[in-house]
C-alpha positions, 0 to 999 in steps of 0.5 A: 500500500505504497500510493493509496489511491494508485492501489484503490485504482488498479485494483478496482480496474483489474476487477471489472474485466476479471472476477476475483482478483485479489489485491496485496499490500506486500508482494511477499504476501502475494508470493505466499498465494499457491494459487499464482504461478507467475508475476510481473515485476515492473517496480522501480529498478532498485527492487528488481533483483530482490523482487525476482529471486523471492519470487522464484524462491517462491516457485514462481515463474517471472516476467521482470521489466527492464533493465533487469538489474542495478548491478552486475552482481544483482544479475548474476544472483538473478540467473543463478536463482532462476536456474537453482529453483527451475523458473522460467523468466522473460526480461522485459526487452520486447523490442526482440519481439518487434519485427523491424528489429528482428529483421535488422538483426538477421540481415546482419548476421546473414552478412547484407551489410558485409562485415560489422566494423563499428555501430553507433547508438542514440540513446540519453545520459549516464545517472545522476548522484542523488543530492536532492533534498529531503521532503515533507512525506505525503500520509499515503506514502508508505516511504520506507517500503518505496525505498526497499532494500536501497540505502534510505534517504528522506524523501523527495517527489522526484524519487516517487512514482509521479502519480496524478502528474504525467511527467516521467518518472524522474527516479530512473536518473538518479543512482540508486533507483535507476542508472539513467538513460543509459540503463532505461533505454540502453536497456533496449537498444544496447540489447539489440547491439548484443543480439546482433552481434551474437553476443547474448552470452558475453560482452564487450571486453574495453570500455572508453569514455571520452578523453575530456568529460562529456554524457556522450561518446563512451566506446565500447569494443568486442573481441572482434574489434567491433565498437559500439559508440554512445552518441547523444539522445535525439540524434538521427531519431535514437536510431541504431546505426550499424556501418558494415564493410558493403553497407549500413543499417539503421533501425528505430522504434520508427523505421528499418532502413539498409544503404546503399541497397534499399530494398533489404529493409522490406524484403525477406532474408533470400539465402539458402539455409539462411542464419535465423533468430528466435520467432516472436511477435509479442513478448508477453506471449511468448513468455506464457508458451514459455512456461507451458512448454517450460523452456527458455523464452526469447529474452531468457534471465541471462540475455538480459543480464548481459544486457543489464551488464553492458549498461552498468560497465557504461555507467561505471566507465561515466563515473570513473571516466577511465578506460576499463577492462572488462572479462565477461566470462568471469565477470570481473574488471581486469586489474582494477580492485576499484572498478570492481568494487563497483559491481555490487551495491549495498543493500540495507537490512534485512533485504539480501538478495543473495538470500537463495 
């Protein structure tokens, strides 16, 4: 019962199509329900990862929004408990369900462009460090279970849910509660770099942000010599460009399209034995076919830690402004003690996400 009148709204909504929904004021509550076999999880991003391993510990199978976690640590705690109690989780990546990126993404790996050499993505600003002054709490806030496992701070309607006001949610920007732009939309369009490029079990391994300090221009490098630029939010439609050695790609929530042959973008991948990906055209669906068939859906836990990786090692390489050296098989920076200490975030008791 965080936001009393957000809770009396959607309980009320819920039950005009369905009959006897119930309502909960603590989501371990609902966890205890041995009528319910799976959940979504869209809570600010600070309690994904708690929110996630309770409820497979639960025996539940898990629909988490993106980005998945807030911490490299966080992600890998989320894989190893899905696998550990047998659930089948989704990450809320549902531009994979998207045909225009579908697309995209088997026109690369089928060579149309020629060989990836470099990519570049619009998306906005690392987070910011939470200096905002302390508030005189709203009665029907329950702030202390807003804040959850993240180390509490007074509260400010900035880090609330912006409820009864359509401006956007503020709280991604500020660290701990979200990572920014880079981990709210990085989360979509840096995951479909990762699918792309094949890499949804690894990483980049270098991480270099501009010489002289700037919320742009961070380049990320593969193993094979591919390097991801972060260019500024609102630049060429926050699109995904992909520069191959006989061609170039673009891709948005708007549009497909391919030079110099522009035909590639609306006709069907004509090779024989083709490379292909994974069909689906709606996310949530195929999550629900997922748990029928109890296997791993399209966006399974791991990819989209990957993913959440890649955005957390940007964030860290903003913060720093040095170079770093990333192992993505063993998850840890190169030579660096004070990167590495910045993998894992504290949370207050008595919330422990490694409780598994």
């Amino acid at each position: 019962n965080l936001f009393e009148k957000t809770y009396h709204e959607k309980s009320t909504t819920a039950k005009k199509p369905f009959h006897k929904v119930k309502k909960y004021s603590h989501y371990r509550e609902m966890l205890n329900d041995k009528e319910i076999d799976a959940v979504v999880i869209a809570s600010p991003d600070h309690w994904h990862a708690q929110m996630s391993i309770d409820a497979a510990k639960a025996g539940k199978d898990i629909y988490c929004e993106k980005p998945l976690s807030s911490s490299v640590a966080e992600g890998r705690a989320m894989v190893d408990a899905t696998r550990k109690y047998n659930r089948v989780f989704q990450t809320g990546s549902m531009q994979r369900s998207w045909n225009q990126f579908r697309h995209a993404v088997e026109l690369i790996r089928n060579g149309y462009i020629g060989t990836v050499q470099k990519v570049y993505v619009a998306i906005g600003d690392p987070y910011k460090s939470c200096d905002l002054p302390t508030q005189e709490t709203p009665s029907n806030i329950d702030w202390d279970s807003w804040i959850g496992p993240t180390q509490y701070r007074g509260y400010h309607k900035d880090l609330a849910c912006p409820i009864g006001d359509k401006r956007w949610a503020q709280w991604r920007d500020y660290f701990p509660y979200g990572g920014g732009m880079i981990t709210d939309f990085g989360a979509h369009m840096f995951d479909i770099v990762q699918w792309a490029l094949n890499m949804d079990n690894s990483g980049p391994i270098n991480f270099e942000p501009p010489k002289i300090y700037s919320k742009k221009g961070l380049k990320f490098i593969y193993q094979n010599g591919i390097s991801v630029t972060h260019k500024k939010w609102g630049e060429a439609n926050n699109e995904i460009q992909f520069i191959g050695s006989e061609g170039r790609l673009e891709v948005s929530r708007r549009y497909l399209k391919t030079y110099p042959n522009k035909s590639l973008a609306k006709k069907p991948i004509d090779k024989i034995n083709p490379k292909r990906v994974y069909l689906s055209d709606n996310h949530h669906i195929d999550w629900l076919q997922s748990i029928r068939k109890r296997k791993k859906p399209i966006c399974d836990v791991e990819v989209g830690h990957r993913t959440a990786t890649v955005c957390n090692i940007t964030n860290i390489a903003y913060a720093l402004q040095r170079s770093l050296k990333w192992d993505p098989i063993n998850e840890k920076f190169i030579n660096d003690p004070g990167a590495n200490l910045m993998l894992d975030r504290t949370y207050r008791s008595p919330w422990n996400y490694r409780d598994f």
